[in-house]
C-alpha positions as CSV (number, residue, x, y, z in Angstrom):
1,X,130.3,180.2,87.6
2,X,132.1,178.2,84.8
3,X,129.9,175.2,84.1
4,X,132.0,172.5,82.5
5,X,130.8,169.0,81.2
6,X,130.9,167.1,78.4
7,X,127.6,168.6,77.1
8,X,128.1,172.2,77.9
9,X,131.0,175.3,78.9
10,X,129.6,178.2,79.9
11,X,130.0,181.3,81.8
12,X,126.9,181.8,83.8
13,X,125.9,184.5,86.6
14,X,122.9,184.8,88.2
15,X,121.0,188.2,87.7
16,X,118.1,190.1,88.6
17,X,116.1,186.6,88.7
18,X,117.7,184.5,86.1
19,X,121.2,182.7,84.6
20,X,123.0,184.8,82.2
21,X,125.4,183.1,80.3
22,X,128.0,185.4,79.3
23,X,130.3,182.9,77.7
24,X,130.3,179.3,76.0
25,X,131.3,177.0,73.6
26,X,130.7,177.6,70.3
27,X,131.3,173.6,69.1
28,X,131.6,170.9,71.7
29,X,131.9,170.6,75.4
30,X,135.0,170.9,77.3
31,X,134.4,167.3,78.7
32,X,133.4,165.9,75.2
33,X,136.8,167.5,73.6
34,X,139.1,165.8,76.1
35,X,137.3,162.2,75.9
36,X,137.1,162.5,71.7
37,X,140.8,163.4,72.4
38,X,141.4,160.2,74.7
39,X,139.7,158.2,71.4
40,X,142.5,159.2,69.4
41,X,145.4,158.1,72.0
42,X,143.3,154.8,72.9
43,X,142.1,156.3,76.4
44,X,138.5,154.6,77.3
45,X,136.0,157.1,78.9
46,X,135.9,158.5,81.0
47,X,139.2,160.2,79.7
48,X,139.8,163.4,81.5
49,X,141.1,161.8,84.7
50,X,143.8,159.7,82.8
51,X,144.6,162.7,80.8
52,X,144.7,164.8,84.0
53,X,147.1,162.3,85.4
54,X,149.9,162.2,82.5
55,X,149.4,165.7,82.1
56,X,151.3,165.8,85.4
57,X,154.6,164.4,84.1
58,X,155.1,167.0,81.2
59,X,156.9,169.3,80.8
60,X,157.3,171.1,77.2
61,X,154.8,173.3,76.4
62,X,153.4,172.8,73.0
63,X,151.8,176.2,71.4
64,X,148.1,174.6,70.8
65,X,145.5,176.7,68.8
66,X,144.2,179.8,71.4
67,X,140.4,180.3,70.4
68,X,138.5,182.7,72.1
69,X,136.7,185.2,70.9
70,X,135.3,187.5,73.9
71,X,134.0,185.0,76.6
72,X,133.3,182.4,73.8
73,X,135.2,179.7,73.2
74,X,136.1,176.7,70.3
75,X,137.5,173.5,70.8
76,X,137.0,171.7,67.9
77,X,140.3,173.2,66.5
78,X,142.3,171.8,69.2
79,X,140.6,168.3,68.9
80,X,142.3,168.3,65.3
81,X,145.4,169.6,66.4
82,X,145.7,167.1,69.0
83,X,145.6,164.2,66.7
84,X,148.0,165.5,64.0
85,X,150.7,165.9,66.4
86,X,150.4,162.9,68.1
87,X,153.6,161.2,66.1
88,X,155.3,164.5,66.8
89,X,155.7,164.9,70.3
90,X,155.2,163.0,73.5
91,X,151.7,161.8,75.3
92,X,152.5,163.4,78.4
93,X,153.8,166.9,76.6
94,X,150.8,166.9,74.8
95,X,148.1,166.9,77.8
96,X,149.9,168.7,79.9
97,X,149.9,171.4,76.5
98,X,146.0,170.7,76.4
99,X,145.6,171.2,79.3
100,X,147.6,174.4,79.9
101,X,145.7,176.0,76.5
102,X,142.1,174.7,77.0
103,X,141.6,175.5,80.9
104,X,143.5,179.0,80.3
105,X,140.8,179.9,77.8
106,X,138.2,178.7,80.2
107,X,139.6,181.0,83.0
108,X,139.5,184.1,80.7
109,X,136.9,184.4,79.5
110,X,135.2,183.7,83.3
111,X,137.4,186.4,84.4
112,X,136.0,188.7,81.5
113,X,132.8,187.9,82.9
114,X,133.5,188.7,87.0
115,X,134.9,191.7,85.5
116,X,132.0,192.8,83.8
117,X,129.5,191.7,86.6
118,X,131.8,192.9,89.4
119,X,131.1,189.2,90.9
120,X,132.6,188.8,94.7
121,X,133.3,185.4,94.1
122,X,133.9,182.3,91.5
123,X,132.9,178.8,91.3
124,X,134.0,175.8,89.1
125,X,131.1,172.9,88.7
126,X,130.4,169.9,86.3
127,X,132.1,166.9,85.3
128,X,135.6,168.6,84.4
129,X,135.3,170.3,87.8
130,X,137.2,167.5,89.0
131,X,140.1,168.4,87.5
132,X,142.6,169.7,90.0
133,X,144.6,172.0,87.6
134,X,141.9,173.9,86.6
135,X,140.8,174.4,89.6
136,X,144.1,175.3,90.2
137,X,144.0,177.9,87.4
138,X,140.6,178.9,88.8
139,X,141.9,179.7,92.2
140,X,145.4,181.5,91.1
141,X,142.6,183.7,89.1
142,X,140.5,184.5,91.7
143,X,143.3,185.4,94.4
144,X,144.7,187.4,91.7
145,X,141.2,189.3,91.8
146,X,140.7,189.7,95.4
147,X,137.7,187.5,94.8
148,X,136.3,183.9,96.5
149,X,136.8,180.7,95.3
150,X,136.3,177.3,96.2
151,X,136.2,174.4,95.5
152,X,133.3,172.1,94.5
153,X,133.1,168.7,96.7
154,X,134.4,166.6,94.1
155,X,131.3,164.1,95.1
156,X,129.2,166.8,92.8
157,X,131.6,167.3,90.3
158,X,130.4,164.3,88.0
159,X,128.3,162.8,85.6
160,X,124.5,164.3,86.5
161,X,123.3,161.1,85.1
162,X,122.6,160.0,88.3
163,X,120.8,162.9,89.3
164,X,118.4,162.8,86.6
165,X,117.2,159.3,86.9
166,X,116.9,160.2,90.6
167,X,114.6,163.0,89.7
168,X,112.9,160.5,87.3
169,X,112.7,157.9,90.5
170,X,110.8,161.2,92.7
171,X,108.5,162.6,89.7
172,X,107.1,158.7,89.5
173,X,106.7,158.1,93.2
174,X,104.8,161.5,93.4
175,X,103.0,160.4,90.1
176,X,103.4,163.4,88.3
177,X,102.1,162.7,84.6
178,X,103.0,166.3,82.7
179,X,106.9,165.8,82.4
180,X,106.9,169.1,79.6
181,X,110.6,168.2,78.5
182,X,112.1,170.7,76.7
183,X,115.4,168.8,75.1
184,X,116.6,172.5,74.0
185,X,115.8,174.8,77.0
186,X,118.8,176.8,78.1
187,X,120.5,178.0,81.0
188,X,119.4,181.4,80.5
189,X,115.8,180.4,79.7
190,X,115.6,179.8,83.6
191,X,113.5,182.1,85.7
192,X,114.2,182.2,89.5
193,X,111.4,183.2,92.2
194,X,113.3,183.6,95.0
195,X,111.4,186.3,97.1
C-alpha cells in the first residue's frame, strides 16, 4: 500500500501480524508538499485538486530534483525548487513537472517494495489518493508487474478528519474514559490479531 496524505507517505505491507513500512518520507508529506507549494502560487487549501487540474494542460517537462534513496523519499527539495522557478517557466509546466517527478518517486519505491515482498497486488489510499494521475502511474505499474490494482472509492480517499471525530463521537457514547493517546505511535507499531 502507498499511504499518502498530508501528514504521512509511506510504503506499508502487512506481515506476519503487523504494518511494515518499507518506505517513507524523510521530511514532509506528499499532501503537505503540494498544498505549501499551492501557498507559493496563491492556491488556497486544499491545493492538490487545483494543481491536479492545471497539471493537465502542460506539457514541457521540467527536470525537478529526483530524491530517493531506496524506498525513501524527500520532498522538501522540490518545495524549494518549485518556488525558484516560478518566474521561469509556466504554472501549468510546472505541475504537470511536479507531478510527473513526485508521483514517479512514489511509484518506485512501492514497486521496490512489491518486489521485495512478492505482493500480488497494490493499493493507493489517503488524501492524495484522489489524484487521478497517480493512480494512473499506480496502475501502468502494477499491469506492468502482472499484479492487482484498484482503485480506492474516491469517497475514502480524503481528509480522515472526519473519521476521527466520528471515533471521538463512538468512544463518548460508549463512555469509555482511558483514551491512552499516543501522538507518536507508528504504523509499524501496530499489532494485528486476526486468528
Amino acid at each position: 500500500m502507498l499511504y499518502v496524505s498530508g501528514g504521512n507517505t509511506q510504503v506499508i505491507t502487512f506481515e506476519e501480524g503487523f504494518y511494515r513500512v518499507f518506505g517513507e518520507t524523510q521530511d514532509i508529506g506528499v499532501g503537505n508538499l503540494l498544498d505549501r507549494v499551492g501557498r507559493i502560487y496563491g492556491i488556497p487549501f486544499p491545493a492538490g485538486p487545483k494543481i491536479e487540474a492545471v497539471a493537465k494542460t502542460g506539457k514541457n517537462y521540467i527536470d525537478f530534483p529526483y530524491s530517493i534513496k531506496g524506498m525513501d523519499v524527500s520532498f522538501s527539495g522540490i518545495e524549494t525548487f518549485s518556488k525558484r522557478i516560478q518566474d521561469k517557466y509556466n504554472k501549468a509546466d510546472i505541475f504537470y513537472s511536479l507531478q510527473e517527478t513526485v508521483f514517479s518517486m512514489l511509484i518506485e519505491a512501492s514497486e521496490r517494495a512489491i518486489a521485495y515482498c512478492e505482493k500480488d497486488s497494490f493499493v493507493i489510499t489517503g488524501g492524495v489518493a484522489a489524484n487521478q494521475r497517480l493512480n494512473e502511474m499506480g496502475s501502468i505499474m502494477a499491469k506492468e508487474r502482472g499484479i492487482k490494482f484498484k482503485q480506492i472509492p474516491m469517497e475514502f480517499a480524503g481528509d480522515n478528519g472526519a473519521m476521527i471525530a466520528y471515533t471521538g463521537y463512538l468512544m463518548r457514547d460508549y463512555k469509555q474514559k482511558d483514551l491512552n493517546i499516543k501522538p507518536m505511535f507508528r504504523t509499524d507499531e501496530v499489532k494485528i490479531n486476526y486468528r
